[in-house]
C-alpha positions as CSV (number, residue, x, y, z in Angstrom):
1,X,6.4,-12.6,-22.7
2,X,2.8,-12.5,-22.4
3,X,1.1,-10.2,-19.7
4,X,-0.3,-13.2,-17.2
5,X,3.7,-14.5,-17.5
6,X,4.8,-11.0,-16.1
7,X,2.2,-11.2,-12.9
8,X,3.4,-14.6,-12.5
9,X,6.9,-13.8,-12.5
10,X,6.4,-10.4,-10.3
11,X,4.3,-12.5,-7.6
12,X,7.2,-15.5,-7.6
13,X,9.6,-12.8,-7.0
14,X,7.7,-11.1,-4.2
15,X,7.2,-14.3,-2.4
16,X,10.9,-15.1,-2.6
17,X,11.6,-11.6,-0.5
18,X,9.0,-12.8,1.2
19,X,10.1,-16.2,2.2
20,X,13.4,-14.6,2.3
21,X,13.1,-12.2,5.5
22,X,10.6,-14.8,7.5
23,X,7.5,-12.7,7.5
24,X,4.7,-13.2,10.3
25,X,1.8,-10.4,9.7
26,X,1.3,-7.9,6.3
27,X,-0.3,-4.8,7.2
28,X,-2.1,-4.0,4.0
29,X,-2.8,-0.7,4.2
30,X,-5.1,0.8,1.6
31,X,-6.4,-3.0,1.1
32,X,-9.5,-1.5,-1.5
33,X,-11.3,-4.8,-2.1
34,X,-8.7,-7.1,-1.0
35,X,-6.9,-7.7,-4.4
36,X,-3.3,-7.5,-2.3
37,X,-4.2,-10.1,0.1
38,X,-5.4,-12.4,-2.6
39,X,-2.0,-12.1,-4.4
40,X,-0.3,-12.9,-1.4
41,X,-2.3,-15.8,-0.7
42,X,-1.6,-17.1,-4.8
43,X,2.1,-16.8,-4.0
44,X,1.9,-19.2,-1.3
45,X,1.8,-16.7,2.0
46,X,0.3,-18.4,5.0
47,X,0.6,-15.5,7.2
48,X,-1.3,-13.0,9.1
49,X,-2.6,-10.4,6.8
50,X,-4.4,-7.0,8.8
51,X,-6.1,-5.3,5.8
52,X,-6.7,-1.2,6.7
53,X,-9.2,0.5,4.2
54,X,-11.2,3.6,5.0
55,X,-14.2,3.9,2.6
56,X,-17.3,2.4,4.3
57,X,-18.6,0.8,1.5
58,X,-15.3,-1.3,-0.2
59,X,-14.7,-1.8,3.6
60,X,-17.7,-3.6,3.9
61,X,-17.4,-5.5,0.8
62,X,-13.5,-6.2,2.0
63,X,-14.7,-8.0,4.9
64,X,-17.1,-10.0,3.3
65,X,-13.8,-11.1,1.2
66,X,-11.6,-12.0,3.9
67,X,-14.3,-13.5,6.0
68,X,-13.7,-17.0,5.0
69,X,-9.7,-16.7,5.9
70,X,-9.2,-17.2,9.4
71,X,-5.7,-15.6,8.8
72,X,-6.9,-12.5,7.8
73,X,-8.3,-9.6,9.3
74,X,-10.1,-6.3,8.4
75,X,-9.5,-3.5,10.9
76,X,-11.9,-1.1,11.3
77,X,-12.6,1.7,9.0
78,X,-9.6,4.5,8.9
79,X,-7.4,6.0,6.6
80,X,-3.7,5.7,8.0
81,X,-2.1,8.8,8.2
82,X,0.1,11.2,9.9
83,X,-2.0,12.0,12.6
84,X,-5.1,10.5,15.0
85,X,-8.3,12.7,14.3
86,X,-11.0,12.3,11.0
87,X,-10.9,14.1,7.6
88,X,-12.9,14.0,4.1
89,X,-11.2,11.8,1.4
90,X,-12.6,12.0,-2.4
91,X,-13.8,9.0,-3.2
92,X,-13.0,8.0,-7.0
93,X,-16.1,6.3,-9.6
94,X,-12.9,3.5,-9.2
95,X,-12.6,3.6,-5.9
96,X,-8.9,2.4,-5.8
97,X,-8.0,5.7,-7.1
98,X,-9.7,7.6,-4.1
99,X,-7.4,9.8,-2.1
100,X,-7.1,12.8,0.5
101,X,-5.2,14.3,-2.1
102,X,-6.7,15.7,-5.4
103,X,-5.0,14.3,-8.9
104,X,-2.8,16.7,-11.1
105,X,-3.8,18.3,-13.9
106,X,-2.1,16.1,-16.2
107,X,-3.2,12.8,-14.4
108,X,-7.2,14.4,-14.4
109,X,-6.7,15.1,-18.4
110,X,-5.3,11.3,-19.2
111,X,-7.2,9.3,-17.1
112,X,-10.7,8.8,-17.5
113,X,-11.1,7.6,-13.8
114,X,-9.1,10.5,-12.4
115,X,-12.3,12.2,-11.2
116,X,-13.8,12.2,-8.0
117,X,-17.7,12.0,-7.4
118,X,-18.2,12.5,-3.7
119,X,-16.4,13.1,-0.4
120,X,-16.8,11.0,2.7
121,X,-15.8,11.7,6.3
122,X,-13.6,9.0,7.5
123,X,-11.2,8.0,10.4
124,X,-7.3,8.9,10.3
125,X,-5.3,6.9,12.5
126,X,-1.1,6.8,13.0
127,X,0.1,3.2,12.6
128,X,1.8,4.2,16.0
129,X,-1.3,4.8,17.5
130,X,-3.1,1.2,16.1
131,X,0.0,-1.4,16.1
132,X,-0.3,-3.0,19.0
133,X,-3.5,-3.9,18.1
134,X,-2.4,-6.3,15.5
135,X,0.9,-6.6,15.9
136,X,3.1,-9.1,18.6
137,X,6.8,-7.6,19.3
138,X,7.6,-11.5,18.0
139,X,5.9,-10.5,14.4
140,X,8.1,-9.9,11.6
141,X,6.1,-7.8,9.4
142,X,5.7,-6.6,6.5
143,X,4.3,-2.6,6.0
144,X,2.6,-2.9,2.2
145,X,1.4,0.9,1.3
146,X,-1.1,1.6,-1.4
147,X,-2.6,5.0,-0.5
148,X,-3.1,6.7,-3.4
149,X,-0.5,9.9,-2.8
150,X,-0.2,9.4,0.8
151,X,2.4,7.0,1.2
152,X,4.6,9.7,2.9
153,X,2.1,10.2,5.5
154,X,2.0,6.9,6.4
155,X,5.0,6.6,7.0
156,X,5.3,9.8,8.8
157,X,3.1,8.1,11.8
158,X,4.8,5.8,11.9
159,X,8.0,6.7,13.4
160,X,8.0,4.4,16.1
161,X,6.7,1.0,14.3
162,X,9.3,0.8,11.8
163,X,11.8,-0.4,13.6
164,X,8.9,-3.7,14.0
165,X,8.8,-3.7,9.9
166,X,11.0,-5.7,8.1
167,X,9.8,-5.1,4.9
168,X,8.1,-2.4,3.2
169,X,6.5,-2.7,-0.4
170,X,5.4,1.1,-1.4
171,X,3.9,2.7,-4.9
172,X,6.1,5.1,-6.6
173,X,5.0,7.4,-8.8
174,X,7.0,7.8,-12.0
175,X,4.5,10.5,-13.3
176,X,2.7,12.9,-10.6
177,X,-0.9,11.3,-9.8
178,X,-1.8,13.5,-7.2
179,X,-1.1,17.1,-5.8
180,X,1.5,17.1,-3.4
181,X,2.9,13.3,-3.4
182,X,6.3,12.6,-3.7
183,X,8.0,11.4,-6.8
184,X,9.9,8.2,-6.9
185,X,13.4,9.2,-6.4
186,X,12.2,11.4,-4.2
187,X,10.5,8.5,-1.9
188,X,13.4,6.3,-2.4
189,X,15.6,8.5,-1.0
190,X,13.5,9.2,2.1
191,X,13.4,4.9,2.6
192,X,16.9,5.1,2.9
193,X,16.8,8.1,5.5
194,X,14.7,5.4,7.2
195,X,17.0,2.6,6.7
196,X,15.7,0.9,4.1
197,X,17.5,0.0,0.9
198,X,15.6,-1.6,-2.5
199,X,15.5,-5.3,-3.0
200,X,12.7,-5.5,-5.3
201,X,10.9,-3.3,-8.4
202,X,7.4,-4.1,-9.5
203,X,5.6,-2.7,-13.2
204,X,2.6,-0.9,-12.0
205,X,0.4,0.9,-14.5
206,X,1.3,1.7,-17.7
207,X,-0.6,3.9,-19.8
208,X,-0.6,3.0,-23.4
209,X,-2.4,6.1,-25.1
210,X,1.3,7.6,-23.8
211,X,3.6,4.6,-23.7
212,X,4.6,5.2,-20.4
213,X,5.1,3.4,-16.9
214,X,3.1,5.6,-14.3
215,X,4.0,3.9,-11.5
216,X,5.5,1.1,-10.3
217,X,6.1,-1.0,-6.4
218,X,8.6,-0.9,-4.2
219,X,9.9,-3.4,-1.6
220,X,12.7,-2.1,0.6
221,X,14.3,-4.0,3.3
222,X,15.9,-3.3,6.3
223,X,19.6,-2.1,5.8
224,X,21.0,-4.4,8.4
225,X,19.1,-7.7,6.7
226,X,19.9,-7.3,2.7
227,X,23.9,-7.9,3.5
Protein backbone atom coordinates (compact mmCIF):
# COMPACT_ATOMS: atom_id res chain seq x y z
CA UNK A 1 0.00 0.00 0.00
CA UNK A 2 1.54 3.01 -1.26
CA UNK A 3 2.12 6.04 1.12
CA UNK A 4 -0.62 8.59 -0.60
CA UNK A 5 -3.14 5.28 -0.12
CA UNK A 6 -2.38 5.45 3.67
CA UNK A 7 -3.25 9.44 3.95
CA UNK A 8 -6.13 8.64 2.00
CA UNK A 9 -7.36 6.00 4.00
CA UNK A 10 -6.39 7.85 7.54
CA UNK A 11 -8.32 11.10 6.34
CA UNK A 12 -11.61 8.75 5.19
CA UNK A 13 -11.44 7.35 8.47
CA UNK A 14 -11.20 10.66 10.39
CA UNK A 15 -13.99 12.04 8.52
CA UNK A 16 -16.17 9.08 9.33
CA UNK A 17 -15.73 9.90 13.32
CA UNK A 18 -16.24 13.01 12.10
CA UNK A 19 -19.50 12.65 10.41
CA UNK A 20 -20.19 10.18 13.03
CA UNK A 21 -20.46 12.49 16.30
CA UNK A 22 -22.12 15.61 14.20
CA UNK A 23 -19.32 18.07 14.61
CA UNK A 24 -20.07 21.95 14.33
CA UNK A 25 -16.52 23.96 15.06
CA UNK A 26 -12.64 22.23 15.28
CA UNK A 27 -10.50 24.13 17.46
CA UNK A 28 -7.19 23.57 15.82
CA UNK A 29 -4.90 24.33 18.26
CA UNK A 30 -1.25 24.49 17.25
CA UNK A 31 -2.67 25.15 13.52
CA UNK A 32 1.35 25.90 12.20
CA UNK A 33 0.59 26.88 8.61
CA UNK A 34 -2.82 25.43 8.39
CA UNK A 35 -1.95 21.89 7.10
CA UNK A 36 -4.85 20.46 9.65
CA UNK A 37 -7.54 22.60 8.42
CA UNK A 38 -6.70 21.78 4.81
CA UNK A 39 -7.00 17.95 5.60
CA UNK A 40 -10.24 18.52 7.08
CA UNK A 41 -11.45 20.51 4.33
CA UNK A 42 -10.09 17.29 1.65
CA UNK A 43 -12.15 14.96 3.76
CA UNK A 44 -15.24 16.69 3.04
CA UNK A 45 -15.68 18.94 6.49
CA UNK A 46 -17.86 21.98 5.99
CA UNK A 47 -17.55 23.17 9.43
CA UNK A 48 -16.32 25.90 11.54
CA UNK A 49 -12.60 25.55 11.96
CA UNK A 50 -10.89 28.23 14.82
CA UNK A 51 -7.15 27.79 14.03
CA UNK A 52 -4.87 28.88 17.42
CA UNK A 53 -1.07 29.35 16.62
CA UNK A 54 1.35 31.44 18.57
CA UNK A 55 4.39 32.34 16.46
CA UNK A 56 3.90 35.68 14.83
CA UNK A 57 5.26 34.91 11.73
CA UNK A 58 3.47 31.22 10.70
CA UNK A 59 0.53 33.13 12.27
CA UNK A 60 0.66 35.63 9.75
CA UNK A 61 1.28 33.46 6.97
CA UNK A 62 -1.80 31.10 8.62
CA UNK A 63 -4.08 33.80 8.04
CA UNK A 64 -3.29 34.64 4.75
CA UNK A 65 -4.15 30.71 4.22
CA UNK A 66 -7.53 30.70 5.66
CA UNK A 67 -8.41 34.04 4.41
CA UNK A 68 -10.28 32.85 1.45
CA UNK A 69 -12.60 30.41 3.70
CA UNK A 70 -15.34 32.18 5.17
CA UNK A 71 -15.59 29.12 7.60
CA UNK A 72 -12.47 29.50 8.99
CA UNK A 73 -10.88 31.55 11.45
CA UNK A 74 -7.46 32.46 12.91
CA UNK A 75 -7.55 33.70 16.51
CA UNK A 76 -5.19 35.85 17.64
CA UNK A 77 -1.67 35.04 18.37
CA UNK A 78 -1.28 32.66 21.74
CA UNK A 79 -0.03 29.55 22.82
CA UNK A 80 -2.80 27.57 24.67
CA UNK A 81 -1.81 26.52 27.86
CA UNK A 82 -2.44 25.96 31.41
CA UNK A 83 -2.59 29.31 32.45
CA UNK A 84 -3.52 33.11 31.17
CA UNK A 85 -0.20 35.28 31.29
CA UNK A 86 2.87 35.27 28.33
CA UNK A 87 6.09 33.13 28.18
CA UNK A 88 9.16 32.44 25.62
CA UNK A 89 8.60 29.39 23.38
CA UNK A 90 11.83 28.12 21.13
CA UNK A 91 10.99 28.49 17.89
CA UNK A 92 12.36 25.42 15.63
CA UNK A 93 14.39 26.19 11.82
CA UNK A 94 10.88 23.89 11.19
CA UNK A 95 8.72 25.74 12.86
CA UNK A 96 6.19 22.80 13.50
CA UNK A 97 8.58 21.39 15.85
CA UNK A 98 8.68 24.66 18.11
CA UNK A 99 7.74 24.21 21.59
CA UNK A 100 7.84 25.67 25.30
CA UNK A 101 9.47 22.53 26.08
CA UNK A 102 13.11 21.74 24.98
CA UNK A 103 13.60 18.18 22.96
CA UNK A 104 15.39 15.14 24.70
CA UNK A 105 18.61 14.17 24.25
CA UNK A 106 17.86 11.33 22.10
CA UNK A 107 15.19 13.25 19.86
CA UNK A 108 18.13 16.46 19.53
CA UNK A 109 20.81 13.58 18.46
CA UNK A 110 18.31 11.87 15.63
CA UNK A 111 16.60 14.57 14.26
CA UNK A 112 18.22 17.07 12.28
CA UNK A 113 15.45 19.69 12.93
CA UNK A 114 15.37 19.09 16.62
CA UNK A 115 17.26 22.37 17.25
CA UNK A 116 15.93 25.48 18.15
CA UNK A 117 17.34 28.93 16.66
CA UNK A 118 15.61 31.62 18.61
CA UNK A 119 13.05 32.34 21.36
CA UNK A 120 10.04 34.53 21.04
CA UNK A 121 7.77 36.09 23.73
CA UNK A 122 4.27 34.98 22.99
CA UNK A 123 0.71 34.91 24.62
CA UNK A 124 -0.58 31.91 26.82
CA UNK A 125 -4.13 31.65 27.16
CA UNK A 126 -6.54 28.72 28.94
CA UNK A 127 -9.05 27.47 26.44
CA UNK A 128 -11.40 28.30 29.48
CA UNK A 129 -10.48 31.65 29.40
CA UNK A 130 -10.98 32.11 25.20
CA UNK A 131 -14.03 29.56 24.45
CA UNK A 132 -16.73 31.59 24.44
CA UNK A 133 -15.16 33.50 21.98
CA UNK A 134 -15.52 30.92 19.35
CA UNK A 135 -17.64 28.65 20.63
CA UNK A 136 -21.86 28.57 20.87
CA UNK A 137 -23.13 26.22 23.88
CA UNK A 138 -25.14 24.61 20.48
CA UNK A 139 -21.51 23.68 18.91
CA UNK A 140 -20.39 20.24 18.95
CA UNK A 141 -16.83 20.54 18.71
CA UNK A 142 -14.03 18.97 18.15
CA UNK A 143 -10.56 19.88 20.47
CA UNK A 144 -7.62 18.75 17.76
CA UNK A 145 -4.10 19.20 19.84
CA UNK A 146 -0.80 19.50 18.09
CA UNK A 147 1.42 21.31 20.57
CA UNK A 148 4.51 19.97 20.34
CA UNK A 149 4.92 18.34 24.21
CA UNK A 150 2.20 20.37 25.61
CA UNK A 151 -0.76 18.58 24.92
CA UNK A 152 -1.19 17.98 28.74
CA UNK A 153 -1.27 21.56 29.42
CA UNK A 154 -3.86 22.12 27.18
CA UNK A 155 -5.86 20.16 28.45
CA UNK A 156 -5.13 21.18 31.94
CA UNK A 157 -6.97 24.73 31.16
CA UNK A 158 -9.28 23.38 30.01
CA UNK A 159 -11.23 21.89 32.74
CA UNK A 160 -14.33 23.51 32.26
CA UNK A 161 -14.65 23.33 28.14
CA UNK A 162 -14.49 19.69 27.94
CA UNK A 163 -17.54 18.86 28.75
CA UNK A 164 -18.46 21.25 25.26
CA UNK A 165 -15.85 18.84 23.32
CA UNK A 166 -17.05 15.90 21.73
CA UNK A 167 -14.09 14.81 20.22
CA UNK A 168 -10.53 15.15 20.83
CA UNK A 169 -7.74 14.13 18.27
CA UNK A 170 -4.29 14.43 20.33
CA UNK A 171 -0.39 13.50 19.32
CA UNK A 172 1.10 10.70 21.32
CA UNK A 173 4.41 10.27 21.64
CA UNK A 174 5.73 6.73 21.27
CA UNK A 175 9.33 7.93 21.73
CA UNK A 176 10.04 11.08 24.21
CA UNK A 177 10.30 14.33 21.84
CA UNK A 178 10.50 16.71 24.36
CA UNK A 179 11.53 17.18 28.16
CA UNK A 180 8.76 16.65 30.39
CA UNK A 181 5.77 15.43 27.96
CA UNK A 182 3.82 12.59 28.64
CA UNK A 183 4.23 9.30 26.92
CA UNK A 184 1.43 7.70 25.11
CA UNK A 185 0.06 5.31 27.60
CA UNK A 186 0.66 7.66 29.83
CA UNK A 187 -1.79 10.37 28.03
CA UNK A 188 -4.21 7.69 27.19
CA UNK A 189 -4.82 6.97 30.48
CA UNK A 190 -5.25 10.51 31.65
CA UNK A 191 -8.18 10.83 28.46
CA UNK A 192 -9.93 8.29 30.18
CA UNK A 193 -9.64 10.08 33.68
CA UNK A 194 -11.38 12.70 31.51
CA UNK A 195 -13.91 10.57 29.99
CA UNK A 196 -12.72 9.88 26.99
CA UNK A 197 -12.19 6.50 25.47
CA UNK A 198 -10.15 5.75 21.87
CA UNK A 199 -12.03 5.46 18.67
CA UNK A 200 -9.39 6.21 16.30
CA UNK A 201 -5.29 5.71 15.80
CA UNK A 202 -3.41 7.66 13.21
CA UNK A 203 0.55 6.77 11.88
CA UNK A 204 2.40 9.96 12.66
CA UNK A 205 6.15 10.17 11.99
CA UNK A 206 8.19 7.43 11.47
CA UNK A 207 11.75 7.60 11.40
CA UNK A 208 13.42 5.33 9.03
CA UNK A 209 17.26 5.80 9.95
CA UNK A 210 15.63 3.70 13.20
CA UNK A 211 12.57 1.91 11.82
CA UNK A 212 10.50 3.24 14.28
CA UNK A 213 6.95 4.97 14.70
CA UNK A 214 7.65 8.30 16.82
CA UNK A 215 4.41 9.24 17.18
CA UNK A 216 1.25 8.75 16.21
CA UNK A 217 -2.75 10.74 16.61
CA UNK A 218 -5.30 10.13 18.74
CA UNK A 219 -9.06 10.73 18.52
CA UNK A 220 -10.98 9.95 21.79
CA UNK A 221 -14.57 10.37 22.13
CA UNK A 222 -16.80 11.05 24.81
CA UNK A 223 -17.48 7.81 27.00
CA UNK A 224 -21.24 8.37 26.91
CA UNK A 225 -21.31 8.73 22.83
CA UNK A 226 -18.96 5.57 21.56
CA UNK A 227 -21.81 2.90 23.07
Amino acid sequence: MSGRTVRSQNTERLARVIDRHAISLVLDVGANEGQYGDRLRDAGYKGRIVSFEPLSETHRLLADHAAGDDSWIVAPPMALAERDGETEINVSAQTGMSSLRGFTDEMADLLDSAHFVAREQVRLARLDSVIDDFASPEDRSLLKIDTQGTEDLVLAGAAQSLKRIALIQIELSIVPVYKGARGFTEMIGHLAGLGFEPVLFLPGYFNRRTARLIEMDGVFARRDATR
